[in-house]
SETI-377062 format. One record per residue: x, y, z of N, C-alpha, C in turn. Coordinates in Angstrom, 2 decimals, padded with zeros to 5 digits, always signed. Layout:
N
+---------+---------+---------+---------+---------+---------+---------+---------+---------+
|    n.px |    n.py |    n.pz |   ca.px |   ca.py |   ca.pz |    c.px |    c.py |    c.pz |
+---------+---------+---------+---------+---------+---------+---------+---------+---------+
|       X |       Y |       Z |       X |       Y |       Z |       X |       Y |       Z |
...
+---------+---------+---------+---------+---------+---------+---------+---------+---------+
//
This chain:
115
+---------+---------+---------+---------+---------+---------+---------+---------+---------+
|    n.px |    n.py |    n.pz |   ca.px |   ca.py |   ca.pz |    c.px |    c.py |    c.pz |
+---------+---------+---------+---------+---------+---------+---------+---------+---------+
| +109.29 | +079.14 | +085.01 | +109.80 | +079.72 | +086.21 | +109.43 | +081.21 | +086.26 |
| +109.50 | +081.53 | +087.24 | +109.23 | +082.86 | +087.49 | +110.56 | +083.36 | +088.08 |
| +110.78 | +084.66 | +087.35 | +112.05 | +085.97 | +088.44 | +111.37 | +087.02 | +088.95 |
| +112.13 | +087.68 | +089.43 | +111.64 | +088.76 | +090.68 | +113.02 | +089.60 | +091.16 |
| +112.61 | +090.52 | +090.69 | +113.82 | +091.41 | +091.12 | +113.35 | +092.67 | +091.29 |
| +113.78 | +093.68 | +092.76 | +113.27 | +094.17 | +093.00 | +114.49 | +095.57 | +093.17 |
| +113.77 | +096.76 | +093.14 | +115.15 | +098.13 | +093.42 | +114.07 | +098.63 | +094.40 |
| +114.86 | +099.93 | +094.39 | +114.18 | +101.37 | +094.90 | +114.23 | +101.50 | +096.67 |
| +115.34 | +100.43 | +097.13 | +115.99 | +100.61 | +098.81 | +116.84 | +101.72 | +098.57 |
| +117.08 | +101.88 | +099.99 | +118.07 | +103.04 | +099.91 | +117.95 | +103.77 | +101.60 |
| +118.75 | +104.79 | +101.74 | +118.67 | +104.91 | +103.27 | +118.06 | +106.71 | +102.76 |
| +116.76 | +106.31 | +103.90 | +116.15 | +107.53 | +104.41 | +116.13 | +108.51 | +105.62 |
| +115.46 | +109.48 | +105.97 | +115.96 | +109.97 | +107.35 | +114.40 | +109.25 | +107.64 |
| +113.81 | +109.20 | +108.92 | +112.61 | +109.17 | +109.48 | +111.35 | +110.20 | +108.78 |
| +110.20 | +109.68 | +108.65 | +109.60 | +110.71 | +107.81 | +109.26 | +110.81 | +106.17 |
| +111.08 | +109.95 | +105.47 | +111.12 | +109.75 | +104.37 | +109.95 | +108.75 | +103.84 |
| +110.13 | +109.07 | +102.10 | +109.60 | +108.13 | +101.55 | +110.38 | +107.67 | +100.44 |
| +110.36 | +106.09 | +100.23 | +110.53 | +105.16 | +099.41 | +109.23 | +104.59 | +098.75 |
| +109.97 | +104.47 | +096.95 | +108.99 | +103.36 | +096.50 | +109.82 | +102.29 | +095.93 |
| +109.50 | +101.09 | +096.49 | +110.09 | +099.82 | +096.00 | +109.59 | +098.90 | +094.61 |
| +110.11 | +098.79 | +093.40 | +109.18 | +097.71 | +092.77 | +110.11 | +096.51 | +092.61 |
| +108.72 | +095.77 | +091.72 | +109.13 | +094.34 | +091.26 | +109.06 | +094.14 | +090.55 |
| +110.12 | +093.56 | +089.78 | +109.66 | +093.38 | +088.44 | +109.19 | +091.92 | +088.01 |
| +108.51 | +091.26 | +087.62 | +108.15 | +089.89 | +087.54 | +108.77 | +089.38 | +085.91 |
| +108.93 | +088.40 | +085.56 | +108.96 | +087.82 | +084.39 | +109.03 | +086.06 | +084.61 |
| +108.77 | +085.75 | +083.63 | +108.90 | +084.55 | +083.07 | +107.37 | +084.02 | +083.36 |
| +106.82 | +083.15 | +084.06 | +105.58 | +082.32 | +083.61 | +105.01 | +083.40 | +085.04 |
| +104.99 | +084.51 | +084.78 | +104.09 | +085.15 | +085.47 | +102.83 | +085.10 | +085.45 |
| +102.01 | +084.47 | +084.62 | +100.41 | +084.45 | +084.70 | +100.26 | +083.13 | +085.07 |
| +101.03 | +082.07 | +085.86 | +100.65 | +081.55 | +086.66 | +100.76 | +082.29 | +088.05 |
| +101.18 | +083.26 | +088.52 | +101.26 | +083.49 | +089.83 | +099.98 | +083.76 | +090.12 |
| +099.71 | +083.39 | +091.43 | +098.09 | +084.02 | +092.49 | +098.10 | +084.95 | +093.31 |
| +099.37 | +084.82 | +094.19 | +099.72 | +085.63 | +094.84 | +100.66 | +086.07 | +094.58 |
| +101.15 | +087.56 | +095.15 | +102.20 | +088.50 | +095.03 | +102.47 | +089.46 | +096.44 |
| +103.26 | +089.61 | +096.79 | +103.32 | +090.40 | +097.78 | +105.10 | +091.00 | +098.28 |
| +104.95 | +091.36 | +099.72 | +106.23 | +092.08 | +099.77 | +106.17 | +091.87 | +101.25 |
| +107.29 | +091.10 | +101.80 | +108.02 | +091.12 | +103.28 | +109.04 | +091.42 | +103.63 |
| +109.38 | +091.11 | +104.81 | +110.86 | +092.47 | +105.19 | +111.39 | +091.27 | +106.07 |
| +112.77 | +091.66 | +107.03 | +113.17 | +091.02 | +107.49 | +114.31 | +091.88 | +108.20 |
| +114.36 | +092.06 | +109.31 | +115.29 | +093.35 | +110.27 | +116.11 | +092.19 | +110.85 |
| +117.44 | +092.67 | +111.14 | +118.65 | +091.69 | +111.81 | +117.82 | +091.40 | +113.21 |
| +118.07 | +089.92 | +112.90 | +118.01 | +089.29 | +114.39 | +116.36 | +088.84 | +114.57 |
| +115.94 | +089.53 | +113.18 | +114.12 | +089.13 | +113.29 | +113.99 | +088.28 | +112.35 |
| +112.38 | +087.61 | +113.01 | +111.77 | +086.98 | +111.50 | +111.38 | +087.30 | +110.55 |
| +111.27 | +087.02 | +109.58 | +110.64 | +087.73 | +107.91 | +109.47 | +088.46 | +108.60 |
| +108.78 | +089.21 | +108.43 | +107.06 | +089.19 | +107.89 | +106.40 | +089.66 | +107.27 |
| +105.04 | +089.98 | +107.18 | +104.23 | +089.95 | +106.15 | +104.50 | +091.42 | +105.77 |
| +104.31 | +092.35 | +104.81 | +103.99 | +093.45 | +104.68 | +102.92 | +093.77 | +103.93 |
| +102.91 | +093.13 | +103.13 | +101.51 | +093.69 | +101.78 | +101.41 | +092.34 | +101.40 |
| +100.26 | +092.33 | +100.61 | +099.61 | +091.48 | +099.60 | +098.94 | +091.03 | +098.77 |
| +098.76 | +090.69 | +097.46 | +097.33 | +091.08 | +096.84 | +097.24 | +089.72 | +096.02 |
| +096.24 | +088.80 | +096.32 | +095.70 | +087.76 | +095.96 | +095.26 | +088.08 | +094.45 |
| +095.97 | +087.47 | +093.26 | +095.54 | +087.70 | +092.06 | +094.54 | +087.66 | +091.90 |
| +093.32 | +088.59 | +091.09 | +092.07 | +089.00 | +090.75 | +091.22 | +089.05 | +092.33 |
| +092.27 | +089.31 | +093.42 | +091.40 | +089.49 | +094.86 | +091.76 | +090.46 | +095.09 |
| +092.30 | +090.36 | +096.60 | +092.42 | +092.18 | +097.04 | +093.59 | +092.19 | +097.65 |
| +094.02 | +093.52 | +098.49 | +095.12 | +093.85 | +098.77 | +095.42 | +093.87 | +099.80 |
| +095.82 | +093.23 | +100.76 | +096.02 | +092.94 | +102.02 | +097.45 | +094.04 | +103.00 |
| +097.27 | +094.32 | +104.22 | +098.31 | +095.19 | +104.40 | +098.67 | +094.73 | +106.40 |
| +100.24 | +094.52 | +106.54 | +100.15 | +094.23 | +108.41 | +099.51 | +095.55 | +108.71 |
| +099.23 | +095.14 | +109.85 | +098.75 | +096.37 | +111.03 | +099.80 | +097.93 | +110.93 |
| +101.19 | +096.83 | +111.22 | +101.88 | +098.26 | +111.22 | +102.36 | +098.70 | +110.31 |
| +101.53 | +098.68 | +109.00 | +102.13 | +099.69 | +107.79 | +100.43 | +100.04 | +107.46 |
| +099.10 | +100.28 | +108.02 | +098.05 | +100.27 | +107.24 | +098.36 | +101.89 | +107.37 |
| +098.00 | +102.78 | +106.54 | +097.84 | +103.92 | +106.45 | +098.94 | +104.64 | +106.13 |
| +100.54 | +103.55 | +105.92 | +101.21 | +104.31 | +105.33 | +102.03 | +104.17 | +104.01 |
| +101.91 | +102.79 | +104.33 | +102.48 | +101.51 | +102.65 | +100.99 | +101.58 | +101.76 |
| +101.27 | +101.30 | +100.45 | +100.72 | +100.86 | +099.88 | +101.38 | +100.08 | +098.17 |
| +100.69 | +099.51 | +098.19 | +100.75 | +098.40 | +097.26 | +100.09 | +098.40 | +095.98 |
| +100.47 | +098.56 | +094.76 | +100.29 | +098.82 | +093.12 | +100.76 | +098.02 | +092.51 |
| +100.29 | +097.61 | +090.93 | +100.56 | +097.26 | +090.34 | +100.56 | +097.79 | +088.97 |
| +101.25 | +097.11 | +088.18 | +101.41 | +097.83 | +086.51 | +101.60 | +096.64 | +085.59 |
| +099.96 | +096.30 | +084.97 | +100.25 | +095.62 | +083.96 | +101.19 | +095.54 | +083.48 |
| +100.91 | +096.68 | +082.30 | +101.65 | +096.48 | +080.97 | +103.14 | +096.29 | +081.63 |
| +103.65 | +097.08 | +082.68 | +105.35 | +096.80 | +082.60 | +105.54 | +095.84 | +083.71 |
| +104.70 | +094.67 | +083.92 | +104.79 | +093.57 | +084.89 | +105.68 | +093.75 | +086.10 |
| +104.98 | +094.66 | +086.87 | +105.55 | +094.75 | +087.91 | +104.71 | +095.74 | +088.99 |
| +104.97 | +095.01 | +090.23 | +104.47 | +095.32 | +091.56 | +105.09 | +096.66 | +092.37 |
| +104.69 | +097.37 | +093.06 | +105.28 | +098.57 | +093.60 | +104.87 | +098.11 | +095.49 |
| +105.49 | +099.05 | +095.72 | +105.42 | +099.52 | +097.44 | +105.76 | +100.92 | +097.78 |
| +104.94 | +101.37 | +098.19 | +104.92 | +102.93 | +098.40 | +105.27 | +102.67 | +099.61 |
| +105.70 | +103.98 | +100.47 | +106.47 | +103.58 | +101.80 | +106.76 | +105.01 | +102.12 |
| +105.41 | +105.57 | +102.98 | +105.61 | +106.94 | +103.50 | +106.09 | +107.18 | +104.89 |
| +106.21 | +108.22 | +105.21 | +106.30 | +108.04 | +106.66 | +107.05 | +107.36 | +107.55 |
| +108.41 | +107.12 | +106.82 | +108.95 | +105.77 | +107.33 | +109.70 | +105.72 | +108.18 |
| +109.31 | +104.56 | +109.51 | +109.94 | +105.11 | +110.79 | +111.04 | +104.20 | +110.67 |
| +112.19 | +104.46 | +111.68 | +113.21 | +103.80 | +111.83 | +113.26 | +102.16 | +112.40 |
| +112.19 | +101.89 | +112.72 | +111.53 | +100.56 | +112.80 | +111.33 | +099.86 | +111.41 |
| +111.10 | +100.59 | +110.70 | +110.81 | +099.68 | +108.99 | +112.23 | +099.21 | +108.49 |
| +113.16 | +099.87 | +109.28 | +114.91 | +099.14 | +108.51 | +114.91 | +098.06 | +108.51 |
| +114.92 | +097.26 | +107.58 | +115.40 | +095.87 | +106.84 | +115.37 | +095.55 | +105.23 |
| +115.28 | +094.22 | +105.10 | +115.52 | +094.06 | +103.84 | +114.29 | +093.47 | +103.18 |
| +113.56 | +094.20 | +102.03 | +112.60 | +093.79 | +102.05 | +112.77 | +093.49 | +100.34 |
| +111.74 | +092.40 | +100.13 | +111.72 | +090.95 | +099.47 | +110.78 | +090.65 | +098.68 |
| +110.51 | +090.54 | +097.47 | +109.09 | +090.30 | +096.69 | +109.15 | +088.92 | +096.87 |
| +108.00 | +088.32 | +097.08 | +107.66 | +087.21 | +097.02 | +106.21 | +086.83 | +096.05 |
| +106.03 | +085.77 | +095.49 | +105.14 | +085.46 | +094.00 | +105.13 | +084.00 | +094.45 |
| +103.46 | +083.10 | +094.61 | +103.65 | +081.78 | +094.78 | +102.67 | +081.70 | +093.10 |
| +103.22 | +080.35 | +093.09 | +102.13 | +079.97 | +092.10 | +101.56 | +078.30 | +092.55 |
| +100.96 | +077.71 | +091.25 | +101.06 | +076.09 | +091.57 | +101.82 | +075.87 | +091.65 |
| +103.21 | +076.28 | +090.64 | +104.25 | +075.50 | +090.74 | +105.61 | +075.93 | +091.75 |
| +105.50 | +076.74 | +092.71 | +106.31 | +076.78 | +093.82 | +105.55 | +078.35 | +094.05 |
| +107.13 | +078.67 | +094.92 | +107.24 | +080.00 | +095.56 | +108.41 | +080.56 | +094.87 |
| +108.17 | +081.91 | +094.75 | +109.60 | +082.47 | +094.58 | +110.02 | +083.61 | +095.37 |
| +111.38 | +084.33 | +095.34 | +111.91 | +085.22 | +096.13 | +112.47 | +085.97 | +095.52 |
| +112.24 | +087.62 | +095.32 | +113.70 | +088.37 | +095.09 | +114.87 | +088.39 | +095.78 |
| +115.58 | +089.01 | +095.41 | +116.57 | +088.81 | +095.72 | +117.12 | +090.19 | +097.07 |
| +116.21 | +090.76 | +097.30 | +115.55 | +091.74 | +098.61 | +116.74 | +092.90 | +098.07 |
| +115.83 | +093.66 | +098.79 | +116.51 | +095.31 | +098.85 | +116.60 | +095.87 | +100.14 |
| +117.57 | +096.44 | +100.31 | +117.61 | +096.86 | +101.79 | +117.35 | +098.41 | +102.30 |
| +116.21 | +098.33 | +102.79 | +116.20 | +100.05 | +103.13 | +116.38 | +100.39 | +104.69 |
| +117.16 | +101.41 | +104.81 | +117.20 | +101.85 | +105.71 | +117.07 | +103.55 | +106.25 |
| +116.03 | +103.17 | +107.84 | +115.46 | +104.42 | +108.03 | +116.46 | +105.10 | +109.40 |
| +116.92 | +106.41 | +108.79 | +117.78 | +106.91 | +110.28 | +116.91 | +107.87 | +111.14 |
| +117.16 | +107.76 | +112.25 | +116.49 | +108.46 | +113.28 | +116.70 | +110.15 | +112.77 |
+---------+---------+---------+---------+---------+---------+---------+---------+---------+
//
């Protein structure tokens, strides 16, 4: 199985920056994919980042130029940089890790951006 637990939410003013990680364990070198989605009251999840194991790093439209997405071997775990952050980015955002053998979810962090 794989876990996923993620920190580094917290409430910002507009402008602020957050970095979110993940920490992965258990049969992590089966995962392929890794990534990070959000989810604002009353909305659907969606995509935010992504990076296809030994591929590349994928990013939505409305975070290219201000999220970005890292990783750290040795201490198995994924990051999210998060500049610039408008009051539109408030929700709860979520590591997600598929492998062959399922999908998994953190357990989300909630950041929030004030006007």
């Amino acid at each position: 199985q794989v876990q996923l637990v993620e920190s580094g939410g917290g409430l910002v003013q507009a402008g602020g920056s957050l970095r979110l990680s993940c920490a992965a364990s258990g049969s992590r070198f089966s995962i392929n994919f890794m990534g990070w989605y959000r989810q604002a009251p009353g909305k659907q999840r969606e995509f935010v980042a992504g990076t296809t194991i030994g591929g590349r790093t994928d990013y939505a439209d409305f975070v290219k130029g201000r999220f970005t997405m890292s990783r750290d071997t040795a201490k198995n775990t994924v990051y999210l940089q998060m500049n610039n952050l408008k009051p539109e980015d408030t929700a709860v955002y979520s590591c997600y890790a598929r492998s062959p053998l399922g999908s998994y979810w953190g357990q989300g962090t909630q950041v929030t951006v004030s006007s």
